[in-house]
C-alpha positions as a Markdown table, in Angstrom:
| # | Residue | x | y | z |
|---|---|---|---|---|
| 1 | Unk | -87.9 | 71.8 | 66.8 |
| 2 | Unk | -91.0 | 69.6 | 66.0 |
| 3 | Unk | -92.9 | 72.6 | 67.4 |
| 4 | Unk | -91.7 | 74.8 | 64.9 |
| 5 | Unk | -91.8 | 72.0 | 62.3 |
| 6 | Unk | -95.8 | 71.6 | 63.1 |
| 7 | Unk | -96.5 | 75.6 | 62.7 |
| 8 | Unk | -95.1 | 75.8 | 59.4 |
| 9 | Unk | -96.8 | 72.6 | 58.5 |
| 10 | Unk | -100.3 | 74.7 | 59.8 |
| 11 | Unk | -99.1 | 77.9 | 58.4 |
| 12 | Unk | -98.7 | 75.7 | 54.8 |
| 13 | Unk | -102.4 | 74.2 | 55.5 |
| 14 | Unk | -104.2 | 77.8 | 56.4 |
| 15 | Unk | -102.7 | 79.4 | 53.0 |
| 16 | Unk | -103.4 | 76.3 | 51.0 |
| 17 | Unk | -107.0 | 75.1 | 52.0 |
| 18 | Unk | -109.4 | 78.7 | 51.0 |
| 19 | Unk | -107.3 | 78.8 | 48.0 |
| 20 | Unk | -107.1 | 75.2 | 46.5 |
| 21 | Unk | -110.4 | 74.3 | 44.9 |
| 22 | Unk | -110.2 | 77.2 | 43.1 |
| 23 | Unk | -106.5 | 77.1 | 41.5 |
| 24 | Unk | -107.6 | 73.5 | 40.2 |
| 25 | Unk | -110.7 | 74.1 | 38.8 |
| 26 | Unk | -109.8 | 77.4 | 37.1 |
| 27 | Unk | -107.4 | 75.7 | 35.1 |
| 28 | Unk | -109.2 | 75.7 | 31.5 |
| 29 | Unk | -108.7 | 72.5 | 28.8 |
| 30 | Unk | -106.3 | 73.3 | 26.2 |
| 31 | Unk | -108.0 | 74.5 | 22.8 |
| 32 | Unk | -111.6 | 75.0 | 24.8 |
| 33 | Unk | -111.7 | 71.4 | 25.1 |
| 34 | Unk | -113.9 | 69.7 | 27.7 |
| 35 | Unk | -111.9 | 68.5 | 31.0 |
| 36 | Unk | -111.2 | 64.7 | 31.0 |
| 37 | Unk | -112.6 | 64.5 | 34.8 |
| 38 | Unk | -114.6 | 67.0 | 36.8 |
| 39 | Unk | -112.2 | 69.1 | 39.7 |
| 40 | Unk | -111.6 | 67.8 | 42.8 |
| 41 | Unk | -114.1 | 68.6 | 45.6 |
| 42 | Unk | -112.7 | 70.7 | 48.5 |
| 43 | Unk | -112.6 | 68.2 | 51.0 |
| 44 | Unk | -111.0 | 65.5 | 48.9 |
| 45 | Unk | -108.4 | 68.0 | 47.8 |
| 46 | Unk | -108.3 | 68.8 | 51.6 |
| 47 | Unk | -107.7 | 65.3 | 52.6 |
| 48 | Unk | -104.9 | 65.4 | 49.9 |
| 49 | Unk | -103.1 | 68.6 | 51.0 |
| 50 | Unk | -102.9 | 67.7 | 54.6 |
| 51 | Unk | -102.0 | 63.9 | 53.9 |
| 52 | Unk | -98.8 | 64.8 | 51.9 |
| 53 | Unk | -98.1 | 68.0 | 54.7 |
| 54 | Unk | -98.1 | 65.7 | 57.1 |
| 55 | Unk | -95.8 | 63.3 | 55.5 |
| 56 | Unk | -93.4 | 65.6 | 54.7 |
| 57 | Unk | -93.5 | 67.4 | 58.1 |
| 58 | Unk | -93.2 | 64.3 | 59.6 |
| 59 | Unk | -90.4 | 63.1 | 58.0 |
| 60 | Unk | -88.4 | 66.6 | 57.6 |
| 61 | Unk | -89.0 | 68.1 | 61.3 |
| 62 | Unk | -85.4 | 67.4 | 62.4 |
| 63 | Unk | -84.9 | 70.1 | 59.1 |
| 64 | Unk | -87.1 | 73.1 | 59.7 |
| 65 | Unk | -84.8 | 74.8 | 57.4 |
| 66 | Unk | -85.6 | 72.8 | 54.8 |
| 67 | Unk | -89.4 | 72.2 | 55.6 |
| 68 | Unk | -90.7 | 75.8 | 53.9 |
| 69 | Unk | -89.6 | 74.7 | 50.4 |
| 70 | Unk | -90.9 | 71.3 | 50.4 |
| 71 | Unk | -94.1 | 72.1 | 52.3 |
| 72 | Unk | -94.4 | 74.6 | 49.4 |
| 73 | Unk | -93.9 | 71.9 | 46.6 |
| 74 | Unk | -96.6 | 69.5 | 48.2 |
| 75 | Unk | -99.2 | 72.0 | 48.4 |
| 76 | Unk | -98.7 | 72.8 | 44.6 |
| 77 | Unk | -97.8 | 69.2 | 43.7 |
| 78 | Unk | -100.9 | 68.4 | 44.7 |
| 79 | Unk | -102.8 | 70.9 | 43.0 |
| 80 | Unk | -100.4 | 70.5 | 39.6 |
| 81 | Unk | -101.7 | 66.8 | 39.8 |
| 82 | Unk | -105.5 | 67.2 | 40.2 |
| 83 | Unk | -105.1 | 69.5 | 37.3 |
| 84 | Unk | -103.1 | 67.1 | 35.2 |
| 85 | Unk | -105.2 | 64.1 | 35.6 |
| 86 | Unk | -108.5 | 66.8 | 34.9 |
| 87 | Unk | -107.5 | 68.5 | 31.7 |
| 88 | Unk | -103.9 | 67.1 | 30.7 |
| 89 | Unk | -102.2 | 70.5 | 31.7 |
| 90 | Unk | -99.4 | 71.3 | 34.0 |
| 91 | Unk | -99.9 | 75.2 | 33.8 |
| 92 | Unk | -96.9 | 77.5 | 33.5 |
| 93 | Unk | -98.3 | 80.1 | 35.5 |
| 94 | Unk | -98.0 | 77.4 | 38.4 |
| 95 | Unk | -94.6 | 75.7 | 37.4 |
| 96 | Unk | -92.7 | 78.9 | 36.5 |
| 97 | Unk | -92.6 | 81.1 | 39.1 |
| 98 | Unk | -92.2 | 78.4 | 41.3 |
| 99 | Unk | -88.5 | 78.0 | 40.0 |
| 100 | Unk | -88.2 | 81.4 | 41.3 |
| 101 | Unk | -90.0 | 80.5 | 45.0 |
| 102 | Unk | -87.6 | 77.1 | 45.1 |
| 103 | Unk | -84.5 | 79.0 | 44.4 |
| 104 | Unk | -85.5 | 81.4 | 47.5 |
| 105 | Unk | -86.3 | 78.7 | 49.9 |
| 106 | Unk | -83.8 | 76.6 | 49.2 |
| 107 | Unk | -81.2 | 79.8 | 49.4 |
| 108 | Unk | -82.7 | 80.4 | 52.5 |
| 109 | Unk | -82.1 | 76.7 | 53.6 |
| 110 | Unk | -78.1 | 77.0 | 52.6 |
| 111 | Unk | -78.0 | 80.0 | 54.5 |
| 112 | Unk | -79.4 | 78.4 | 57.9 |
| 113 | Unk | -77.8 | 75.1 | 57.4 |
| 114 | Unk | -74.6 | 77.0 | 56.0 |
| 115 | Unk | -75.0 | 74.3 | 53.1 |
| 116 | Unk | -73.7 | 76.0 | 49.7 |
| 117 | Unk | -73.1 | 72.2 | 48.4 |
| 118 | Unk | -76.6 | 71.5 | 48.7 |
| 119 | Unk | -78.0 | 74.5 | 46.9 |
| 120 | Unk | -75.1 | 73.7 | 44.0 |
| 121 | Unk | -76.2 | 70.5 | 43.6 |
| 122 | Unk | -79.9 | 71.1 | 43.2 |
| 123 | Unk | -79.0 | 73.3 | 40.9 |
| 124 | Unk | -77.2 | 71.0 | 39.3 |
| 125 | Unk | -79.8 | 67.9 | 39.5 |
| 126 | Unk | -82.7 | 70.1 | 38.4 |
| 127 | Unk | -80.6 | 71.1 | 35.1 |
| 128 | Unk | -79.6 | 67.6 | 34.3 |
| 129 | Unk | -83.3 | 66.0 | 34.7 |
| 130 | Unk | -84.1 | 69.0 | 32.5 |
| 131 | Unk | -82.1 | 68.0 | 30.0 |
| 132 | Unk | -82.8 | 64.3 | 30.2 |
| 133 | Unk | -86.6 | 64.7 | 30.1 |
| 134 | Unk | -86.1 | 67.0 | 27.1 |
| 135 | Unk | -84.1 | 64.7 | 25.0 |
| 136 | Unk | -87.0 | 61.8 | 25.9 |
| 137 | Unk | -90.1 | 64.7 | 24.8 |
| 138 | Unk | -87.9 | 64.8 | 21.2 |
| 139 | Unk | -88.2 | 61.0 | 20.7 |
| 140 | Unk | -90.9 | 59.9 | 18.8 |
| 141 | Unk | -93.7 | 58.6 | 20.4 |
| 142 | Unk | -92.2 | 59.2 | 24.0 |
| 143 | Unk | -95.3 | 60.2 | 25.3 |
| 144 | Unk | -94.2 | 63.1 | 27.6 |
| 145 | Unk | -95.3 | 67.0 | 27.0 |
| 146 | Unk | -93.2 | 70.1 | 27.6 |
| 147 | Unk | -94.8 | 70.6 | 31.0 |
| 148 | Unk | -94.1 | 67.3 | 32.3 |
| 149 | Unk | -90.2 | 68.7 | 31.0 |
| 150 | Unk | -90.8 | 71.9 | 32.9 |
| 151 | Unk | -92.1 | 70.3 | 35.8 |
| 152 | Unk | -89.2 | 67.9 | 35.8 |
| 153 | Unk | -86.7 | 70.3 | 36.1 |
| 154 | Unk | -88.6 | 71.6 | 39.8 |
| 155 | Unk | -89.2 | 68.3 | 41.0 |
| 156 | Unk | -85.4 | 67.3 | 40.1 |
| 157 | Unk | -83.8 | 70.7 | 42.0 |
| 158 | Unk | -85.7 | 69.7 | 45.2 |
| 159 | Unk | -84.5 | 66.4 | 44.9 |
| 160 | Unk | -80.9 | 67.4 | 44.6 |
| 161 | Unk | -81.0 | 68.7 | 47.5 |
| 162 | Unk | -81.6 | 65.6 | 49.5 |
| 163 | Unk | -79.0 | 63.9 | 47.4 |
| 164 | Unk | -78.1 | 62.2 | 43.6 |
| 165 | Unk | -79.5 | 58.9 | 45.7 |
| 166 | Unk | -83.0 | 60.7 | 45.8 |
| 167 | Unk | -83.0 | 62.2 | 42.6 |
| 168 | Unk | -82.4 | 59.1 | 40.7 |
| 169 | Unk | -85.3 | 57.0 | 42.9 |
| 170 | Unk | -87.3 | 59.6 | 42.0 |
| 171 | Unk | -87.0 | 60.4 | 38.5 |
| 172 | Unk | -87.0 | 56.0 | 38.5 |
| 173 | Unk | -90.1 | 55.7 | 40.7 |
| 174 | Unk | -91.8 | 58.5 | 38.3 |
| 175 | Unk | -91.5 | 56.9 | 34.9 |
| 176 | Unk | -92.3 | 53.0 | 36.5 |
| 177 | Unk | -95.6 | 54.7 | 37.8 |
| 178 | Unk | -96.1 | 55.9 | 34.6 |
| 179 | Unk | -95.4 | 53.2 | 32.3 |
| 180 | Unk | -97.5 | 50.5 | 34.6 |
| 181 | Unk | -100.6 | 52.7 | 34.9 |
| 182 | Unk | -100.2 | 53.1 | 30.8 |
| 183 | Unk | -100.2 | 49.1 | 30.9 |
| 184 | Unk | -103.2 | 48.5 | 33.1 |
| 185 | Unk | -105.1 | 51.0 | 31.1 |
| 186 | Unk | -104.2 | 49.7 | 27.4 |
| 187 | Unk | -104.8 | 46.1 | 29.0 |
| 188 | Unk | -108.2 | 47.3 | 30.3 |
| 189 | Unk | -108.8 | 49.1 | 27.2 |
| 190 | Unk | -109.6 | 52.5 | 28.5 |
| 191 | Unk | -106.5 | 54.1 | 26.4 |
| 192 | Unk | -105.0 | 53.9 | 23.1 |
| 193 | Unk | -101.4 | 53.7 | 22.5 |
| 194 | Unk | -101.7 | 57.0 | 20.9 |
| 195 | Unk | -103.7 | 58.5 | 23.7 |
| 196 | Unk | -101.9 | 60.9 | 25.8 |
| 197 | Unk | -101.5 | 59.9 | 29.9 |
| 198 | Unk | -101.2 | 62.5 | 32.7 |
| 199 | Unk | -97.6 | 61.8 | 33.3 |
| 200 | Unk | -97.4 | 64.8 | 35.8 |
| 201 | Unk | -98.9 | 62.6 | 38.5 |
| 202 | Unk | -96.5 | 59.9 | 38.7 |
| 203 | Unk | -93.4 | 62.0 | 38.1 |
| 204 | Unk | -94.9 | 64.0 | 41.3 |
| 205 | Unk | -95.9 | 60.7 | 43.3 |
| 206 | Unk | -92.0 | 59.5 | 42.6 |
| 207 | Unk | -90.8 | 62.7 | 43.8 |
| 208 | Unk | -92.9 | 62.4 | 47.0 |
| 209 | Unk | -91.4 | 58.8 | 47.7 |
| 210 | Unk | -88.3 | 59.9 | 47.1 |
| 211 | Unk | -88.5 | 62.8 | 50.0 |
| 212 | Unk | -90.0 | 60.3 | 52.4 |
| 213 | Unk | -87.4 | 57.9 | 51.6 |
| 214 | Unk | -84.3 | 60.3 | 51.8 |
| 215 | Unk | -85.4 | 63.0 | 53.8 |
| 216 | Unk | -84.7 | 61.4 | 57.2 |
């Protein structure tokens, strides 16, 4: 089983790596704006990709049912988040179809685990953190953007599968990530309290956490 669990996990790696650099740095600024940071080199995004593979291989090899769609979701978390945190855009072209590429895998998971009430309540968990981040982007001043709302929606379907246990440590985790690294930077005086943070990092970072936590 790990055997299997450590080719899809290489498999993940070999698509991933020749690919990476490039998704993340030809992600444009909004408005022809100049990127807050430069892109990632390829070897730190490399470091990056294989860190969080082998995390989540570790922890899910008893599932290799399950691995494909969260193997999938690391790669790209980890490119959504260089590209947040370089030009404050969580693209739909990434986020979109991979609603489309969860709902397979994770079909594909119920199938082999003969799970239906897994799939229904990802489903399920990915509409309501939808919803919930959706009402918070309509408050004033709440900070968040309709990607981070998009992307919530994703991260919140993978983590209903695990469980509502994982879904609300992670959505938790997420916005306490956020809101500290807004405090450290308005106490350091690098932001503004009307600048806009990357919140697509820590929403992915509590997501992570919340499959090494709960996916054992």
């Amino acid at each position: 089983m790990f055997g299997l669990s450590l080719l899809m996990a290489l498999v993940a790696l070999a698509v991933a790596m020749p690919v990476g650099h490039r998704v993340v740095a030809g992600v444009p600024a909004p408005d022809g704006a100049e990127p807050h940071r430069a892109a990632p080199g390829r070897v730190a995004l490399g470091i990056a990709t294989t860190v969080v593979v082998a995390a989540v291989t570790t922890v899910l090899h008893r599932h290799p049912g399950w691995l494909p769609a969260y193997l999938y979701l690391g790669v790209v978390g980890v490119w959504l988040a260089a590209i947040d945190v370089r030009v404050h855009r969580l693209p739909d072209h990434l986020v979109l179809p991979s609603y489309s590429v969860l709902a397979v895998l994770f079909g594909a998971a119920a199938l082999v685990d003969d799970a239906p009430d897994r799939l229904l309540r990802a489903v399920l968990a990915g509409a309501a953190c939808w919803l919930a981040f959706l009402a918070l982007y309509r408050l004033p001043g709440a900070g968040l953007g309709r990607g981070d709302v998009k992307l919530v929606g994703l991260l919140g379907g993978a983590l209903g599968w695990l469980g509502w246990s994982s879904v609300v440590f992670g959505m938790f985790a997420g916005v306490v990530l956020g809101g500290v690294a807004a405090l450290v930077l308005l106490a350091a005086r690098r932001a503004g309290w009307h600048d806009r943070l990357a919140y697509g990092p820590f929403l992915l970072t509590g997501t992570l956490l919340a499959v090494l936590a709960g996916g054992g």
